[in-house]
py3Dmol code that shows the C-alpha trace and the ligand (Angstrom):
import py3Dmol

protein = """\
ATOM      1  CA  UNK A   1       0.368 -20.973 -18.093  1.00  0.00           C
ATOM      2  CA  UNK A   2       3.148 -21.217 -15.529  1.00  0.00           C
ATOM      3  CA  UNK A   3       5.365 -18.606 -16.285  1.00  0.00           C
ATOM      4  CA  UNK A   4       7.985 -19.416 -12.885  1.00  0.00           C
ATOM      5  CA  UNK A   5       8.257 -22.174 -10.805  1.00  0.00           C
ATOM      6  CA  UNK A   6      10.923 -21.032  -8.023  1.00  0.00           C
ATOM      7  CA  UNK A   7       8.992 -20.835  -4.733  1.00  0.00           C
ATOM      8  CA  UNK A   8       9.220 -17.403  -3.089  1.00  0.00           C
ATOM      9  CA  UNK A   9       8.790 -15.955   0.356  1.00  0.00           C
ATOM     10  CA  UNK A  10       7.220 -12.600   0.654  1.00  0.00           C
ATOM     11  CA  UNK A  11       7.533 -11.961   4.345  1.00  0.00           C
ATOM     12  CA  UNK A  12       3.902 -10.076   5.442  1.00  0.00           C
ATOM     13  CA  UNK A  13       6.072  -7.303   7.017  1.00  0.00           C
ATOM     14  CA  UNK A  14       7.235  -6.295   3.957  1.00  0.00           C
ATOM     15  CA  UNK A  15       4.874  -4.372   1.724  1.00  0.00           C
ATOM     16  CA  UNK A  16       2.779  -6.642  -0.514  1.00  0.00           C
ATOM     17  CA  UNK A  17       3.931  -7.330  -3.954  1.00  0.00           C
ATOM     18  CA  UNK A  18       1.463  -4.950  -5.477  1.00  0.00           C
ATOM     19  CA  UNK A  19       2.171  -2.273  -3.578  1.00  0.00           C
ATOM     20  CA  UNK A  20       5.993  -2.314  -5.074  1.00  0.00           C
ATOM     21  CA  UNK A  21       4.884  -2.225  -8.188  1.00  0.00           C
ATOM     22  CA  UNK A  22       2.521   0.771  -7.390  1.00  0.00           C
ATOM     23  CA  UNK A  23       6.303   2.368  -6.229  1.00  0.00           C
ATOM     24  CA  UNK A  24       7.651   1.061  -9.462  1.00  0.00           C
ATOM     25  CA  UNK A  25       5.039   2.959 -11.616  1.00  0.00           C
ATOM     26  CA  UNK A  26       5.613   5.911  -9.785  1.00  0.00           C
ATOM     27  CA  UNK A  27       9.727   5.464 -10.698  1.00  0.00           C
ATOM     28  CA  UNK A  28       8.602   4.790 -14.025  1.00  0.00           C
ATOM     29  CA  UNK A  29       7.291   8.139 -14.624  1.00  0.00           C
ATOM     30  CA  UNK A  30      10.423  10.312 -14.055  1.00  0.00           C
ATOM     31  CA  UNK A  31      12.046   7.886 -16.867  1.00  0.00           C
ATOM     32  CA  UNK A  32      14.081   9.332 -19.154  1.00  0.00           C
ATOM     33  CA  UNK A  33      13.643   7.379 -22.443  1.00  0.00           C
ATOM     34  CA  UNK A  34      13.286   9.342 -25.769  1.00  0.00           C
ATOM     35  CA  UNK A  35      15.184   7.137 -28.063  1.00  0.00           C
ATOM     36  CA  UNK A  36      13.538   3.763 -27.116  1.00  0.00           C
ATOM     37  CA  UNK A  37       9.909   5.328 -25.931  1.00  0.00           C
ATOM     38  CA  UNK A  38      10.042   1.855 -23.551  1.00  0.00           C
ATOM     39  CA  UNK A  39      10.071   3.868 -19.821  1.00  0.00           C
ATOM     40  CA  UNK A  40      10.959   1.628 -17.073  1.00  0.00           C
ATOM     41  CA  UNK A  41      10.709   1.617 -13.440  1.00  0.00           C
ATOM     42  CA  UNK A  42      11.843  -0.228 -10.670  1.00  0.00           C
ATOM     43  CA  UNK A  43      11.278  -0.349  -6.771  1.00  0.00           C
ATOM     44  CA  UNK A  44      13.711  -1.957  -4.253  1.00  0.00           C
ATOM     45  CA  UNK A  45      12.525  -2.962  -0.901  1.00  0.00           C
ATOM     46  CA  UNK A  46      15.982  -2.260   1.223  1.00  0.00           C
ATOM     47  CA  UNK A  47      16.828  -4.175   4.315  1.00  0.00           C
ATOM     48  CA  UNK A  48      16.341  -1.505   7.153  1.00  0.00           C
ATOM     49  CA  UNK A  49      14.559   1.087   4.941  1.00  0.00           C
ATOM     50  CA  UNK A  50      11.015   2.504   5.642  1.00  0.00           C
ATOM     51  CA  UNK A  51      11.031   3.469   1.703  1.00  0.00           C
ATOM     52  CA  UNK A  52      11.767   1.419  -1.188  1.00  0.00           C
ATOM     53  CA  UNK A  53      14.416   2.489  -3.640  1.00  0.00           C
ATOM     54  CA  UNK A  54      13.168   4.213  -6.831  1.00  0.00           C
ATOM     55  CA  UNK A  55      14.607   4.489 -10.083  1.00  0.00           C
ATOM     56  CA  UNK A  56      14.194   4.568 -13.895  1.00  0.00           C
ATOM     57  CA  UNK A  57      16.059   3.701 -16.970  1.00  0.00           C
ATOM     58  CA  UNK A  58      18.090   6.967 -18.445  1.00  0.00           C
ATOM     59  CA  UNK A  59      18.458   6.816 -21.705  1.00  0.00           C
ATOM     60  CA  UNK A  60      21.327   8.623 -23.593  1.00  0.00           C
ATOM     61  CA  UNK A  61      21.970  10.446 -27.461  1.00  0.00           C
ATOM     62  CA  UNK A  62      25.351   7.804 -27.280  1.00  0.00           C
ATOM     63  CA  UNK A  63      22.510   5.132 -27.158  1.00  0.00           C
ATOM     64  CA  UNK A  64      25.019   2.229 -25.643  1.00  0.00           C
ATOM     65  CA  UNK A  65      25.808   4.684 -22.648  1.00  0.00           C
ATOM     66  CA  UNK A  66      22.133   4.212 -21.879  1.00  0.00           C
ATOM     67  CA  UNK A  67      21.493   2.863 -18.026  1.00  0.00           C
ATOM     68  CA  UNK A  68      18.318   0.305 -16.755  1.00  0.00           C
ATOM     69  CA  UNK A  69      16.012   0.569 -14.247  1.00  0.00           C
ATOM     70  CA  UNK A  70      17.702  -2.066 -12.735  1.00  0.00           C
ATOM     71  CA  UNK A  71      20.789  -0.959 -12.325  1.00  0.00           C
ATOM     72  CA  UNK A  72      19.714   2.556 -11.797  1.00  0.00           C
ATOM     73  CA  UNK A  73      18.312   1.487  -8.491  1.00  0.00           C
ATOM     74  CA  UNK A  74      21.389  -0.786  -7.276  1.00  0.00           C
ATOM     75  CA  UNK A  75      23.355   2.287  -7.141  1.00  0.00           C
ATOM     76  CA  UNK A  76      21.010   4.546  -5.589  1.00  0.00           C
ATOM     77  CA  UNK A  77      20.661   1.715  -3.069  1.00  0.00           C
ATOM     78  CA  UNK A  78      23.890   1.867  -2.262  1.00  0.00           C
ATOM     79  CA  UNK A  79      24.736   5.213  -2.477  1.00  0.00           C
ATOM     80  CA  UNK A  80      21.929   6.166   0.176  1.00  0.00           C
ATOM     81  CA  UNK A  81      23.822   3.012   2.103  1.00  0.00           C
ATOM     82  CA  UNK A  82      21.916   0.783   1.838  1.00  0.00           C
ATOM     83  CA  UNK A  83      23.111  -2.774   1.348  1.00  0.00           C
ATOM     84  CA  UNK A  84      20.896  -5.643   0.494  1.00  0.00           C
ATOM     85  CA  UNK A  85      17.692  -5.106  -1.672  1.00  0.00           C
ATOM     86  CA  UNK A  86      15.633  -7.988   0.274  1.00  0.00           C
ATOM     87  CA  UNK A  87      12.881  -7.615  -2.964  1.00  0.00           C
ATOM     88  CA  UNK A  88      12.674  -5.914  -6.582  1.00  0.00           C
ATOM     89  CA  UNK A  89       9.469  -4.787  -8.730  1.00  0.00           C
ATOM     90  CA  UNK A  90       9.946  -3.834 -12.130  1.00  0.00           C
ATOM     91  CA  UNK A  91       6.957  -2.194 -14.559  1.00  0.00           C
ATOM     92  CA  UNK A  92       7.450  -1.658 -18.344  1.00  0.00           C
ATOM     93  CA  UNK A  93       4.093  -1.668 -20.728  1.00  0.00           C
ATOM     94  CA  UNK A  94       0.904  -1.793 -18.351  1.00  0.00           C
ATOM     95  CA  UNK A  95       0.185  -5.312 -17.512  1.00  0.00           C
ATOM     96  CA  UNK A  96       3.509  -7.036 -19.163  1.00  0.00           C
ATOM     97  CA  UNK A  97       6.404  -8.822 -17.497  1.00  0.00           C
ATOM     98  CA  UNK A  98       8.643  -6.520 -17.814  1.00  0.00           C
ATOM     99  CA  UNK A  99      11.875  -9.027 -17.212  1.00  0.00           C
ATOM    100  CA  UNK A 100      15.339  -7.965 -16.366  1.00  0.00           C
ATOM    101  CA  UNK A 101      18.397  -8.100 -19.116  1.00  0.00           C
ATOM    102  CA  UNK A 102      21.240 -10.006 -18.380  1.00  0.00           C
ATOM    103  CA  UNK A 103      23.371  -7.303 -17.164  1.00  0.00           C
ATOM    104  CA  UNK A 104      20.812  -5.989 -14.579  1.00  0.00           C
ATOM    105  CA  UNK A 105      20.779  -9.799 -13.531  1.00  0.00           C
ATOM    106  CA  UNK A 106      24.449 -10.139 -13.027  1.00  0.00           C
ATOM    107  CA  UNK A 107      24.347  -6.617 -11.337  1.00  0.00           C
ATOM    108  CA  UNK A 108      21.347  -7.564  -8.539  1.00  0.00           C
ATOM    109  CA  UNK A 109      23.031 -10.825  -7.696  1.00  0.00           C
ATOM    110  CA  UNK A 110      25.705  -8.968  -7.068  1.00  0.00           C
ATOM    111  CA  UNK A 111      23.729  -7.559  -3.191  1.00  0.00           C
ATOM    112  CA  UNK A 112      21.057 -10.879  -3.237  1.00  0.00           C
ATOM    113  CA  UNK A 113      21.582 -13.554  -5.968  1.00  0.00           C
ATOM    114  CA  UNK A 114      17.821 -15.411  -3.831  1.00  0.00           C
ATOM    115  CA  UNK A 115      15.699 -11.830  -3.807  1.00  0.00           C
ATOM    116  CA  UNK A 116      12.198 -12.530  -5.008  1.00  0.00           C
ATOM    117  CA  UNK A 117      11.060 -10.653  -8.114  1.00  0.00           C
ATOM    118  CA  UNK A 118       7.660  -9.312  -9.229  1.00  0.00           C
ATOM    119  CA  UNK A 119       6.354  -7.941 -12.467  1.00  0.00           C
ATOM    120  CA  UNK A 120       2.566  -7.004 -13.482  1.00  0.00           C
ATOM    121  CA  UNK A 121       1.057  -9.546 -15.305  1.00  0.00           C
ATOM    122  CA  UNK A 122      -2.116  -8.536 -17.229  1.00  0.00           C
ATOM    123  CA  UNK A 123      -4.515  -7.504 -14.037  1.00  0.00           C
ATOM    124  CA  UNK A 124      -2.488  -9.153 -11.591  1.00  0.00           C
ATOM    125  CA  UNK A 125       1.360 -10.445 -10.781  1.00  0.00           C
ATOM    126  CA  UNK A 126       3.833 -12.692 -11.019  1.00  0.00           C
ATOM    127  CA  UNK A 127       6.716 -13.240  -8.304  1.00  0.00           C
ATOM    128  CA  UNK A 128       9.744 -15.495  -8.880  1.00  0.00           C
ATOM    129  CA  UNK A 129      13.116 -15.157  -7.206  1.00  0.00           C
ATOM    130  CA  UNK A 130      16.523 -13.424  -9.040  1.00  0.00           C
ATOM    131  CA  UNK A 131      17.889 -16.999  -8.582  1.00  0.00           C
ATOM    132  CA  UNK A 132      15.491 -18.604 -10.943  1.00  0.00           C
ATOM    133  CA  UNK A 133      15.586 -15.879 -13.902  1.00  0.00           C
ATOM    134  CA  UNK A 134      19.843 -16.131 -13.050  1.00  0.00           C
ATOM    135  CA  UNK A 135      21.425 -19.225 -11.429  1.00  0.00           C
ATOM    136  CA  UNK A 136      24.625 -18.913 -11.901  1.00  0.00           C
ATOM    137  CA  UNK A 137      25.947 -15.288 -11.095  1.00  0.00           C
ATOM    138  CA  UNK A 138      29.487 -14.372 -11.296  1.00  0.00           C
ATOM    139  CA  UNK A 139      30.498 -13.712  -7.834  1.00  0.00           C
ATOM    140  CA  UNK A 140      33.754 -12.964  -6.090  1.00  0.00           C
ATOM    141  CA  UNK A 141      32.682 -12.977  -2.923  1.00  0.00           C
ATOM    142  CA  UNK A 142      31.124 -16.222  -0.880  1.00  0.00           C
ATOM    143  CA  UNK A 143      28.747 -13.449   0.691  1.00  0.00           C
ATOM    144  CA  UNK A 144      28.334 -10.901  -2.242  1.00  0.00           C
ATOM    145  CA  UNK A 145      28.534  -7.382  -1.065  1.00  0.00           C
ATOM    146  CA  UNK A 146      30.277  -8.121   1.917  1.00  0.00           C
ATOM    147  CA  UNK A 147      33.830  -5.967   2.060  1.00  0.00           C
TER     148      UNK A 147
END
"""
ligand_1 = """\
16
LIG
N 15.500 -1.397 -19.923
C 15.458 -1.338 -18.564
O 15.427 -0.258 -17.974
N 15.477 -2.519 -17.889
C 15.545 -3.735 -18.472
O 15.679 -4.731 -17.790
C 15.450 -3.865 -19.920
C 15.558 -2.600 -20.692
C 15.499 -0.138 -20.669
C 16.772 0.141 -21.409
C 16.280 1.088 -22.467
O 16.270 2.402 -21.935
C 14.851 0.649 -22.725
O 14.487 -0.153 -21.632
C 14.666 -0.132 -24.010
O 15.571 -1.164 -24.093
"""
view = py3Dmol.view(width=600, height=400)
view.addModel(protein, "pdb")
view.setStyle({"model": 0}, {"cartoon": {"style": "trace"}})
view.addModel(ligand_1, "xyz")
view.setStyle({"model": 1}, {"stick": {}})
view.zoomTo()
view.show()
């Protein structure tokens, strides 16, 4: 089965796709998740960073104050300044596409609506691009994350 169909570039300076998901597990394990038991990790490769960006979902007793992966590691990004996440890996359950909600979506396109995406799949991985799981971001910039 095809699961994407957006063609994606995965430069071969940048680490390979399973090697960001390798980082991702490793986020995933300082998750903070009691109320869902679903831990999460994600892993952003960061335009002029030697290290990708870790982070994990952080779950809270006010359950809607809860935070993803996602959007865990946006803000880290950016508060260690950096700027543009150039590629994301996600993990949830071993070997499942663990695919982004909506609001993460919105929130990546905010710093690179076109980054290329990768999840475990069973054994192996799938890569498709931010664009293709989210087309049509809300953006108030031409150049998001520009100031
Ligand atoms: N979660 C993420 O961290 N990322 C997603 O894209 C989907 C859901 C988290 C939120 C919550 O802590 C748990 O997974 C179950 O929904």
């Amino acid at each position: 089965m095809t699961l994407f169909t957006s063609p994606v570039s995965w430069p071969e300076s940048w680490p390979s796709p399973q090697q960001l998901l390798e980082s991702a597990r490793e986020a995933q394990r300082a998750s903070y998740s009691p109320y869902s038991g679903f831990p999460v990790g994600a892993a952003l490769l960061v335009e002029g960073m030697d290290e990708p960006i870790l982070a994990c979902n952080v779950e809270n007793s006010s359950y809607g104050l809860s935070i993803c992966a996602e959007r865990s590691a946006a803000v880290a990004m950016i508060a260690r300044g950096g700027k543009k996440p150039l590629a994301a890996a996600v993990v949830g359950k071993r070997g499942e596409v663990c695919l982004p909600c909506g609001a993460c979506r919105q929130f990546l396109a905010e710093f690179n609506p076109e980054m290329p995406l990768v999840f475990e799949h069973g054994d192996s991985f799938v890569v498709t691009t931010l664009a293709e799981l989210f087309p049509a971001p809300f953006l108030l910039t031409e150049q998001s994350g520009e100031q």
